[in-house]
C-alpha positions as CSV (number, residue, x, y, z in Angstrom):
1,X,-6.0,-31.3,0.7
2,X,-5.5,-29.2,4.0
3,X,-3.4,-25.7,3.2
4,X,-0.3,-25.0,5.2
5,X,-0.6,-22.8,7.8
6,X,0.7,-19.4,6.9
7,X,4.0,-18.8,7.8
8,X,3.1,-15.8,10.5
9,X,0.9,-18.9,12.4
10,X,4.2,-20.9,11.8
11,X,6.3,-18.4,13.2
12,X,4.1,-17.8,16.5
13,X,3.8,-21.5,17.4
14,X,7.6,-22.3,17.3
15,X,8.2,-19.0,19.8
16,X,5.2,-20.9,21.7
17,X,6.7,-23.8,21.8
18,X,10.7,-21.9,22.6
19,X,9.0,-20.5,25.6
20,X,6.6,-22.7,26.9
21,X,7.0,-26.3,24.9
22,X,7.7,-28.0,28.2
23,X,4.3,-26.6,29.8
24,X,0.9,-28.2,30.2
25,X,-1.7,-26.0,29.3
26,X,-2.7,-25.1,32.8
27,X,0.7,-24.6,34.2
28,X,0.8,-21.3,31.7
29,X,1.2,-17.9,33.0
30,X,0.7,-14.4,31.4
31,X,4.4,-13.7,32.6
32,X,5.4,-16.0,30.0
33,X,3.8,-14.5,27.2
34,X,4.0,-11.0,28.4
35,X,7.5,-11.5,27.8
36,X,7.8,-13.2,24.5
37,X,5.3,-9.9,23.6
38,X,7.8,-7.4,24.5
39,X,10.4,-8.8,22.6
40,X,8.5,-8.8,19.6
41,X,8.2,-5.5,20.5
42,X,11.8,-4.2,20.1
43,X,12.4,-6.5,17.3
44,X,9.6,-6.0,14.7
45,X,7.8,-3.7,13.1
46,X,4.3,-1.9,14.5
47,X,2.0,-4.0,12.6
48,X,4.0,-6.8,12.8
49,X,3.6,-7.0,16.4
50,X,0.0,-6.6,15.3
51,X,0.0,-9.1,13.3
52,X,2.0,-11.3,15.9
53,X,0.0,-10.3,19.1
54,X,-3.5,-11.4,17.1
55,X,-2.6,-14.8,16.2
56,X,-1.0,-15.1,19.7
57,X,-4.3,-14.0,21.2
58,X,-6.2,-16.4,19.1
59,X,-3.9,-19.2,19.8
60,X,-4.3,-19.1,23.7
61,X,-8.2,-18.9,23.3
62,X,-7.5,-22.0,21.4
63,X,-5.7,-23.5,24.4
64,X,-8.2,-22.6,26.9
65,X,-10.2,-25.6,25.9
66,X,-7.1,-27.8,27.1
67,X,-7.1,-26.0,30.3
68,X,-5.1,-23.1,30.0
69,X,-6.2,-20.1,31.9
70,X,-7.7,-17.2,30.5
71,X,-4.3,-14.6,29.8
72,X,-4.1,-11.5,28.7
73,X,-2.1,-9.6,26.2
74,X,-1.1,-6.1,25.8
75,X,-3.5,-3.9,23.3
76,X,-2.2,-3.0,20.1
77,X,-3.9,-0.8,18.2
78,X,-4.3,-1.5,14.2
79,X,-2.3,-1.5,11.8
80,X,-0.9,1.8,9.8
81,X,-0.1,2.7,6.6
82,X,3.6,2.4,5.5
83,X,5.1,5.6,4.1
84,X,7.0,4.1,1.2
85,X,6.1,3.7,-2.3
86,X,8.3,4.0,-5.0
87,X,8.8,7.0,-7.6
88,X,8.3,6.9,-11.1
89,X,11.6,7.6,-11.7
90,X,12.8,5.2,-9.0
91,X,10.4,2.6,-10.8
92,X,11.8,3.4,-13.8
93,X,15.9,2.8,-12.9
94,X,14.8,-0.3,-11.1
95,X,13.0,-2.1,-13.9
96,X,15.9,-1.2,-16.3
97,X,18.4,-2.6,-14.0
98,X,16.7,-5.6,-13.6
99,X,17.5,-9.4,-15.2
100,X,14.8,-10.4,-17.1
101,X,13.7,-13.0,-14.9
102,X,14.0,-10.3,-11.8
103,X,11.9,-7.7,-14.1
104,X,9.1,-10.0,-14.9
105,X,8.9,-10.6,-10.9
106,X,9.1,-6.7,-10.7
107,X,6.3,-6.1,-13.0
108,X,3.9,-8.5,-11.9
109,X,4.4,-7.0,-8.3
110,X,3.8,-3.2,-9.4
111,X,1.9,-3.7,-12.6
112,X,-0.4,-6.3,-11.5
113,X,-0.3,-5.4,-7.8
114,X,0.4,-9.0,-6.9
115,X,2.1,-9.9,-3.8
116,X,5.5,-11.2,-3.8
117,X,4.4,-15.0,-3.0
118,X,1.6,-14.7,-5.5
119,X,4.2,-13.7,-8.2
120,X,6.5,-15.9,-7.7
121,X,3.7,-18.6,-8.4
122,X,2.6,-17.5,-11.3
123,X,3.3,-20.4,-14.3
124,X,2.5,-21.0,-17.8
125,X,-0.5,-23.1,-16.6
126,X,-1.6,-19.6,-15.3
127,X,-1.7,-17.5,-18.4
128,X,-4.6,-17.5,-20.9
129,X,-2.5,-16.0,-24.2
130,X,-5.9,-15.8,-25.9
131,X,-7.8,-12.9,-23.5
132,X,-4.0,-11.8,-21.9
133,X,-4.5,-12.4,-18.4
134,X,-3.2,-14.6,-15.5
135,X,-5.4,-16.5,-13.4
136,X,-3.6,-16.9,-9.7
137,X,-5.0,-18.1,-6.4
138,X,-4.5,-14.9,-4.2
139,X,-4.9,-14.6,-0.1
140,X,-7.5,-15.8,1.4
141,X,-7.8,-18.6,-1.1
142,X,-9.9,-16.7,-4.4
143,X,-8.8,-16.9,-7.3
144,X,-8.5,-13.7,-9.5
145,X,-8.1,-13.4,-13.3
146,X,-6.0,-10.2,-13.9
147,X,-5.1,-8.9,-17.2
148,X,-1.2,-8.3,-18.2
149,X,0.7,-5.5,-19.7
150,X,2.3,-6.2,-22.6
151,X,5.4,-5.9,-20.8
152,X,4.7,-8.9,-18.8
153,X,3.4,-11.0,-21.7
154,X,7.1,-10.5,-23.6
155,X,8.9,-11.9,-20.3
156,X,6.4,-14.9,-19.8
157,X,6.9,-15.6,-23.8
158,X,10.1,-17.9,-23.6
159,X,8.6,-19.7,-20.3
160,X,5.4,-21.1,-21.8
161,X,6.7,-23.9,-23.2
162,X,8.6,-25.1,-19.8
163,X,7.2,-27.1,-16.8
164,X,3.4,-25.7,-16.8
165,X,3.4,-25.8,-13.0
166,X,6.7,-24.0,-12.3
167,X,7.3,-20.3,-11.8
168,X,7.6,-18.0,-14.8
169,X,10.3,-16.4,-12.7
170,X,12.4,-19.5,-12.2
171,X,11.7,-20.4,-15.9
172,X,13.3,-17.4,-17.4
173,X,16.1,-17.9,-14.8
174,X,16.9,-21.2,-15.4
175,X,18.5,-23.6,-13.0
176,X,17.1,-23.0,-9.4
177,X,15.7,-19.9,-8.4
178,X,14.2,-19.6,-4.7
179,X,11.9,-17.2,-3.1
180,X,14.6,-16.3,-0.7
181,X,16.5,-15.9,-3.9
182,X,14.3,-13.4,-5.4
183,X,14.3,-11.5,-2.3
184,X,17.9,-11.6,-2.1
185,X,18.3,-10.3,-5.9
186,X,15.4,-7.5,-5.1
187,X,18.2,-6.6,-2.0
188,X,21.1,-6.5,-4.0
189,X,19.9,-4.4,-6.8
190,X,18.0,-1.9,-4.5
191,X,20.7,-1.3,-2.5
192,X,23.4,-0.7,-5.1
193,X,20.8,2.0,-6.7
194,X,20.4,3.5,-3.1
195,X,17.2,3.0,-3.0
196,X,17.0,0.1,-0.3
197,X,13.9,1.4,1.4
198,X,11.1,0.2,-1.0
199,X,11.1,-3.5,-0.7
200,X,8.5,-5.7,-3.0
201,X,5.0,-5.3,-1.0
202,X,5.8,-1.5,-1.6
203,X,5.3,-2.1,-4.9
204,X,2.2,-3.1,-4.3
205,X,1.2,-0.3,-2.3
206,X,2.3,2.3,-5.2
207,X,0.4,1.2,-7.3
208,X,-2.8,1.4,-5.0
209,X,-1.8,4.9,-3.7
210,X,-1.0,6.3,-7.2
211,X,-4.4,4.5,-8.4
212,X,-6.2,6.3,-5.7
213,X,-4.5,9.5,-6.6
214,X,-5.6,9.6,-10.0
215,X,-9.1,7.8,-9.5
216,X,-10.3,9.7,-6.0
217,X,-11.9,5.9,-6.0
218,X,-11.4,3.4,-2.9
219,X,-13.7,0.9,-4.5
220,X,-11.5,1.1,-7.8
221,X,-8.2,0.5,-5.0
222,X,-10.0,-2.1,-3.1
223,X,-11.4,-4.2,-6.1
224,X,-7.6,-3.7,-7.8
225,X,-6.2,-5.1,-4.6
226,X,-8.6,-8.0,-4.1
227,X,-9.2,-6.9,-0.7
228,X,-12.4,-8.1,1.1
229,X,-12.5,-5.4,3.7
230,X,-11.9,-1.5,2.8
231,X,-10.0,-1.5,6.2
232,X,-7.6,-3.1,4.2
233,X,-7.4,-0.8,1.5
234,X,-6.7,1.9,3.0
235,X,-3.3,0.6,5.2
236,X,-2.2,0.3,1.8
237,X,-2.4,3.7,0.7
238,X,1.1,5.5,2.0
239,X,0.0,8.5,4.0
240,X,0.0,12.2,2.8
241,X,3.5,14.2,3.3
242,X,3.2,17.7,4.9
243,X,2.8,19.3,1.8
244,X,0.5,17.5,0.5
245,X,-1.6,18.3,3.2
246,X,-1.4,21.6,3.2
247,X,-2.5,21.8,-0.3
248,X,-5.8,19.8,0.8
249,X,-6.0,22.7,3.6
250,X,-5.9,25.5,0.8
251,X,-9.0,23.8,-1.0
252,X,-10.9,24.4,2.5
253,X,-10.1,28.1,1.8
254,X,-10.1,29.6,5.3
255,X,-7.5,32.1,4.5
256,X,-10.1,33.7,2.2
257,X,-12.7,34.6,4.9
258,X,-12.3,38.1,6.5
259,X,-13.0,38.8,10.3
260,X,-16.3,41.1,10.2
């Protein structure tokens, strides 16, 4: 069975189709899309509008064999690394905070480095009791065997006798329990611990940062994340602060060499 398109592809084509639905290939313009680009421009994030302008890009190359003409789009450069990751103490006050069902989503997002769709997804058909792990099909469409803390095996206890196929997270809810649900909870909770700026993906990205920070190891990070390309990896890691930096430039030990 075909997948369904990601949701960024998704996203792109309907803002095609707001601007330009009414066009045949060869009556488009690069006025048209040079436009819908700087919107996304004051709306979203930088790599966002990376994100955005690539599958754009690749979309109208796609059209050129219906007879568009050949348009161009503004350059933006890659991707960069998002500052935020969460403390241990701020790890520690959320996960405390949290509803079970919300902590078991927590956990697999920092402890197992899972993003927050691949999470959600995770069912009692996923977990193997007998060698501790889940087994979860991750981006890009591999599927990884990961093993879980103990912490995560007591919250997926009371779901393993539910719906195999359903979320773990929605199990130890009970009723209905939506992504946008999850995200909402995440929101709430965050925010009334004043701590709104990590959102789930940062998760994620602490755990790779602090992992490279103990390890010195980018294959370690990269083989952790399930990332394919080490350009990947390292967006993940959240960029050194000032101080941190400065610490590096003591090692270099300039400051000990004396003019002759």
């Amino acid at each position: 069975m075909a997948s369904r398109p990601h949701k960024n592809y998704l996203h792109v084509v309907k803002k095609i189709n707001e601007v330009a639905g009414g066009l045949q290939p060869r009556q488009l313009n690069a006025a048209i899309f040079v436009g819908l680009w700087a919107g996304w421009k004051k709306t979203y994030s930088h790599n966002t509008l990376y994100t955005f302008t690539g599958i754009l890009r690749r979309l109208l190359k796609h059209l050129e064999s219906y007879g568009a003409p050949h348009l161009l789009l503004p350059h933006v450069s890659g991707p960069r690394a998002r500052p935020n990751i969460a403390t241990p103490e701020q790890m520690q006050a959320i996960v405390s905070s949290a509803a079970p069902w919300l902590r078991l989503f927590i956990l697999l997002c920092w402890q197992t480095a899972l993003r927050f769709s691949e999470a959600y997804r995770v069912s009692p058909r996923s977990y193997d009791k007998t060698t501790r792990t889940i087994s979860i099909m991750v981006k890009g469409g591999k599927n990884r065997v990961l093993p879980v803390t103990s912490d995560i095996e007591v919250l997926l206890g009371p779901t393993l006798e539910g719906d195999p196929d359903k979320s773990c997270i929605a199990l130890l809810k009970g009723g209905r329990c939506s992504p946008a649900a999850v995200r909402a909870a995440w929101s709430r909770l965050t925010r009334e611990m004043g701590i709104s700026e990590v959102n789930p993906h940062d998760l994620r990205r602490t755990t790779l940062t602090n992992l490279y920070r103990e390890s010195k190891d980018l294959r370690a990070c990269q083989q952790f994340a399930g990332h394919r390309s080490m350009t990947s990896t390292l967006n993940y890691l959240a960029p050194l602060k000032e101080e941190q930096l400065r610490d590096y430039y003591k090692l270099l030990k300039f400051h000990e060499g004396k003019p002759n």
